[in-house]
N, C-alpha and C positions, 0 to 999 in steps of 0.2 A: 823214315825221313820224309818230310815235305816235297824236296827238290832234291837234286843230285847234287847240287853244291852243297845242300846239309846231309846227302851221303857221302859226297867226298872229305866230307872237314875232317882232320884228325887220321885219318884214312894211311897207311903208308904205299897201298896198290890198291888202284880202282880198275875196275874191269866192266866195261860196256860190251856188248853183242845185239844190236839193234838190226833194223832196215835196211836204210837207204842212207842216200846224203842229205836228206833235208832232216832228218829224223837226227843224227849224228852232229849239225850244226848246232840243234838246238839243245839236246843234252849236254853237248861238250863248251858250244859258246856261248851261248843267251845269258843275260843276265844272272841268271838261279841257276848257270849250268855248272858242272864238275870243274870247268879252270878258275870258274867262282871261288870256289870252296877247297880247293885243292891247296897243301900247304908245300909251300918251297921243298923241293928234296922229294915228294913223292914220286909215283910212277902212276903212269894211267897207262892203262894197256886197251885198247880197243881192239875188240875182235871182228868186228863186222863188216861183211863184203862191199865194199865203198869204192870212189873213186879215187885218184893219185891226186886230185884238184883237193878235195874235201879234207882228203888225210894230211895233206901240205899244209893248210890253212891252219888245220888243229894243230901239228905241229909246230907252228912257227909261233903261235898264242901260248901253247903250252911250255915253249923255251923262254918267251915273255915272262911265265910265273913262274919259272925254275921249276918246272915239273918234265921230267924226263916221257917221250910221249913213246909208245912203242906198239907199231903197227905189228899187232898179234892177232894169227888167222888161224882158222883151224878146219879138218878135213874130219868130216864127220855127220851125222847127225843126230836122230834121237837117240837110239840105241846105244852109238859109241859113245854117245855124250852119258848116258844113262850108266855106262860101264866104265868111265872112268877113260874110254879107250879111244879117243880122238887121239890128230895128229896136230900136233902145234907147229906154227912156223911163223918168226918173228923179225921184224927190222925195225931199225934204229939205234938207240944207244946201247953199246952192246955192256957196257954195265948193270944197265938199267935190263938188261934180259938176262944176264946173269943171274941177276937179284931175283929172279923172278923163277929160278927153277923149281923150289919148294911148292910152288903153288899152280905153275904150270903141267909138273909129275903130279898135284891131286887131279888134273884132267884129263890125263890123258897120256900114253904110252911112249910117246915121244915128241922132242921139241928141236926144232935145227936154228940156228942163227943164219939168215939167209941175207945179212947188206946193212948200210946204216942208214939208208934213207926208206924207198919206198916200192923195195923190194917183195916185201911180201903183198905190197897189193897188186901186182904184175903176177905172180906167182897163184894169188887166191884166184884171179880173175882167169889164168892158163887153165887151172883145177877147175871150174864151174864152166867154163866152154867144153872141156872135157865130158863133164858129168852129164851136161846137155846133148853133145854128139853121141853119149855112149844111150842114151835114152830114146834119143831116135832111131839110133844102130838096133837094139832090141827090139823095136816097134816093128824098121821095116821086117827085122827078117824075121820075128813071130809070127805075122800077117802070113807072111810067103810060107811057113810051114803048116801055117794053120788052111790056107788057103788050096793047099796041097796034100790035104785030109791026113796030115799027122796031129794023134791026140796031145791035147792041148795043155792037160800037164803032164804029160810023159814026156812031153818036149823042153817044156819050162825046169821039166827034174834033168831027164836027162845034158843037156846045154849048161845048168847048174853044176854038172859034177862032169865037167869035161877040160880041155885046156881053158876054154871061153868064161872058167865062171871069174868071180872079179867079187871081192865085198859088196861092189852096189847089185852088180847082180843078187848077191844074196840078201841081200837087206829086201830088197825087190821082190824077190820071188814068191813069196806068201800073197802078195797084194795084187802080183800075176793069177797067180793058180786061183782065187778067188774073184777073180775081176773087178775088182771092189778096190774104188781108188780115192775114198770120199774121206779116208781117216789118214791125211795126207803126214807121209814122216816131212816133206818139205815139195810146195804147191806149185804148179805152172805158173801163179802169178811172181814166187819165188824167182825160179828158174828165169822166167823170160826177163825179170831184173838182171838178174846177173849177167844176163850173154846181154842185153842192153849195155850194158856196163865195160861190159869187152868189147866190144863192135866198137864203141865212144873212143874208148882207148886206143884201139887198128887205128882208126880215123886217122887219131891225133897225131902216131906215129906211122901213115902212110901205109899200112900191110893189110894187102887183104884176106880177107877168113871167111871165103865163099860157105864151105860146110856150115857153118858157125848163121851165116846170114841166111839158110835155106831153114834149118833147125827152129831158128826166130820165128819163122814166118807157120811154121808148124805148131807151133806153139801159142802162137798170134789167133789161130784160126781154133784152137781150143777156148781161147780166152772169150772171141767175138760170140758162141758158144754158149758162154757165162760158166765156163769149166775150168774156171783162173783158181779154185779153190780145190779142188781135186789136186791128189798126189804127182808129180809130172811125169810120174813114169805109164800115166797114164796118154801118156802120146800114143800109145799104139792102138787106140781108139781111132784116132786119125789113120793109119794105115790100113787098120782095118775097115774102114770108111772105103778111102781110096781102093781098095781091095775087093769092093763088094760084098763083103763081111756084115750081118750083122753087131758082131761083138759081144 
């Protein structure tokens, strides 16, 4: 297809996974975008980490063209995307996410219906402030055992296969034990969008998320760096900085 509007034509569920919000305007509302082209009765499912402003906006263009709009996010990355084994989590019309299980079960292992509006981008954005603390949480206390002359992957094995491991731990841990963080599953410049993205959202609803804004700033200083394209679980490069560490 040309445009996403002559992907969408004809289409009965269109599914986007992009960037950002200015990225997500222009596929979904530009002229040649997917509500272009989208026919009455479809479903457009977007999966991508955005904000509740941007997802509103498609949504209300998308009930414009009688297309059912369904903020669909998902927990994952290469690997579980690669295995079929992502986690889905969707809001809005909950017909329109009914409809959507066939295709939602080929990606992935499980899908929850989480609200009718814009629930799941409240939920994605909890998920990736998470994913970002839990990446610093490994940083510092690597440093601190590395720095404490425990070997460096005995440590990374061991902490793997103890109460402490977690999927991203293991997803991680290869790119630990090798230090090599340049063939990124998802980048600091990734990462520091997202918690961007959360912090906008605190704001907006008045809460603050001090861990969350120290995290940023660690990530901030990778970027200044020019290390926005590196894997993000290479934050512990930073600690080991701080640390006195070569790395």
């Amino acid at each position: 297809a040309g445009s996403p509007a002559e992907a969408a034509a004809g289409a009965d569920l269109i599914i986007s996974m992009i960037l950002d919000d200015a990225v997500l305007e222009t596929v979904a509302l530009a002229p040649d975008g997917v509500l272009a082209g989208a026919r009455a009765g479809a479903i457009y499912a977007d999966m991508s980490t955005v904000s509740a402003g941007i997802s509103a906006r498609v949504a209300r263009a998308a009930e414009a063209a009688g297309v059912a709009f369904l903020r669909a996010k998902v927990s994952g990355s290469v690997k579980p995307a690669t295995d079929g084994a992502l986690t889905l989590f969707a809001s809005g019309p909950r017909q329109a996410y009914d409809a959507c299980q066939a295709a939602f079960g080929a990606l992935g292992q499980r899908s929850y219906y989480v609200g009718p509006g814009e629930e799941a981008i409240y939920l994605k954005l909890a998920h990736s402030l998470m994913v970002g603390l839990t990446a610093g949480l490994l940083g510092e206390a690597l440093a601190f055992g590395e720095r404490g002359g425990v070997d460096w992957r005995q440590m990374i094995d061991v902490l793997n296969h103890s109460a402490l491991s977690s999927p991203l731990f293991n997803y991680k841990a290869p790119l630990l034990e090798a230090r090599d963080y340049t063939t990124p599953q998802s980048t600091v410049d990734v990462a520091a969008k997202d918690i961007d993205l959360a912090l906008a959202a605190a704001r907006s609803l008045n809460i603050p998320l001090p861990l969350t804004a120290v995290t940023r700033e660690l990530f901030r200083s990778m970027q200044a760096r020019g290390e926005g394209g590196l894997d993000f679980i290479g934050i512990v490069k930073v600690f080991e900085g701080l640390a006195g560490l070569e790395g």
